[in-house]
C-alpha positions, 0 to 999 in steps of 0.5 A, spaced: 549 575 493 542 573 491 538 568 495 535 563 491 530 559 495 525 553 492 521 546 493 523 541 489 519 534 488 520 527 485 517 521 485 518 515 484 513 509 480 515 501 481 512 494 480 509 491 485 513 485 487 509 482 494 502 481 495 499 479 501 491 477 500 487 479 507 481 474 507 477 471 512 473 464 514 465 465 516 459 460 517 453 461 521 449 457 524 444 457 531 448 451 533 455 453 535 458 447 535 456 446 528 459 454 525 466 452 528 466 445 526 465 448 518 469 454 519 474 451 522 474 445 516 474 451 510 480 454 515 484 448 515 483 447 507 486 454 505 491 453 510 494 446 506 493 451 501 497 456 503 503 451 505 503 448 499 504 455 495 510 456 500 514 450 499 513 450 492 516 457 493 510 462 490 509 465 498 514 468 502 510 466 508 503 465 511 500 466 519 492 465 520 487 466 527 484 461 531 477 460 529 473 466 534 465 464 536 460 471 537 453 471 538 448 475 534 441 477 534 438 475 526 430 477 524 426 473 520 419 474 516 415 479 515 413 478 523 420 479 524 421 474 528 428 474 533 433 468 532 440 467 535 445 465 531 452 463 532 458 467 527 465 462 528 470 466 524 478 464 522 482 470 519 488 468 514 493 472 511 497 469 505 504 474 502 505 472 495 511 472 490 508 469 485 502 475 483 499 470 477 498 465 482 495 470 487 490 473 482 488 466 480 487 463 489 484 470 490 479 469 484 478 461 486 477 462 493 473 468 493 467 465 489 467 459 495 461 461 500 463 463 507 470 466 504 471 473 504 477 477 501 478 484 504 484 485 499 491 485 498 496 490 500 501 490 494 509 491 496 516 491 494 522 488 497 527 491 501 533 492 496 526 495 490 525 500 496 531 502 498 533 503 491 526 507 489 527 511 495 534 513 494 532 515 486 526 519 488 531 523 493 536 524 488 530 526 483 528 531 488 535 535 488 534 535 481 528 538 481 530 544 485 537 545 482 533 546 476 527 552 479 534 555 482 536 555 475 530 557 472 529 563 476 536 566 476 536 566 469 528 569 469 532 574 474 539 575 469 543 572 473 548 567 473 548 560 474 546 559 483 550 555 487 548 550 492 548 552 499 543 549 503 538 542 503 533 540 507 529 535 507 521 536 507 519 538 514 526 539 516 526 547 515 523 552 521 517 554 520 516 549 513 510 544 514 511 536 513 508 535 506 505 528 504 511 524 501 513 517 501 509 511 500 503 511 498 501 503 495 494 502 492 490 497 495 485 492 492 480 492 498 474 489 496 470 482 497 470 479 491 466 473 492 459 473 487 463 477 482 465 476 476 472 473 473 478 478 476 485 479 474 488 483 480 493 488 477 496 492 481 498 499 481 505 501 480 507 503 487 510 511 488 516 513 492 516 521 493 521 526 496 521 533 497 526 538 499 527 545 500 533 547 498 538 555 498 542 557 493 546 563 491 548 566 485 553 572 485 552 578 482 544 583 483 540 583 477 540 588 472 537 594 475 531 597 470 532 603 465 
């Protein structure tokens, strides 16, 4: 009996489904009041908007911070004079279905003065990801099975018999490869840029293996 032992990988590419745009609101001003109250106006501008893309149905949900204040130092002129200004911030996060109507507010909203978009974090839904994990997996078995196969036959052997699979990590004295999700993210401010289409990367679901295979018989000895 030979042992036949291999690696076997699959990866798995899906569309992006849910995007969720990360933006922030910020205005400074020396007064205080004055910062929050312009912050806190912009803030509640694009919240109206993103309720309204939730009840039309092109948002799964929405959440946003209360409007923080911070203090900092700013040097002005070629004296460099030194002037404290007031920085009021509000963030806000807005999960899209509707990716044509994401990449048209992320464009609209990232060329307003004091808007800035960090990015988008680009998902699948549950059933999609379920789904591309339980094909990658199924690809990774399949992966093996035919570098058993391709070595047996290398070897002039019959066809190997699976007898043992693991998953990566999972084998004593094997290290965790780098497998699973690995979603592409546009982080990026986008304001002052030109005209953006947001095009998501395709979203790549990974698995491994490590798998034992038998094979009957010993390879021909050399003449």
């Amino acid at each position: 009996m030979v042992l036949i032992a291999v690696h076997g990988r699959a990866a798995v590419h899906l569309p992006a489904e849910r995007g969720t745009v990360l933006l922030a609101v910020e205005r400074e001003h020396e007064d205080r009041a004055t910062a929050v109250a312009q912050v806190a106006a912009l803030h509640e501008r694009l919240s109206h908007e993103a309720q309204a893309f939730l009840d039309e149905g092109a948002a799964a949900r929405w959440s946003s911070d209360q409007v923080q204040v911070r203090a900092e130092h700013r040097h002005d002129g070629p004296t460099e004079a030194r002037r404290l200004v007031q920085i009021a911030a509000a963030r806000l996060e807005v999960r899209f279905r509707d990716l044509d109507a994401l990449s048209a507010w992320v464009q609209r909203i990232g060329e307003e003065p004091g808007v800035v978009v960090f990015g988008v974090d680009w998902t699948v839904t549950a059933a999609v990801r379920a789904a591309g994990e339980r094909a990658a997996r199924e690809g990774a078995v399949r992966d093996a099975t035919e570098r058993a196969a391709d070595y047996a036959h290398a070897a002039g052997l019959g066809d190997p018999v699976l007898a043992a699979v693991w998953e990566d990590g999972l084998r004593r004295g094997s290290s965790r490869a780098d497998t699973g999700w690995v979603a592409q993210s546009k982080a990026a401010r986008l304001d002052g840029m030109p005209a953006l289409v947001l095009r998501p990367d395709a979203i790549a679901v990974a698995a491994a293996v490590t798998a034992d295979f038998e094979v009957a018989g010993a390879p021909p000895s050399a003449s």
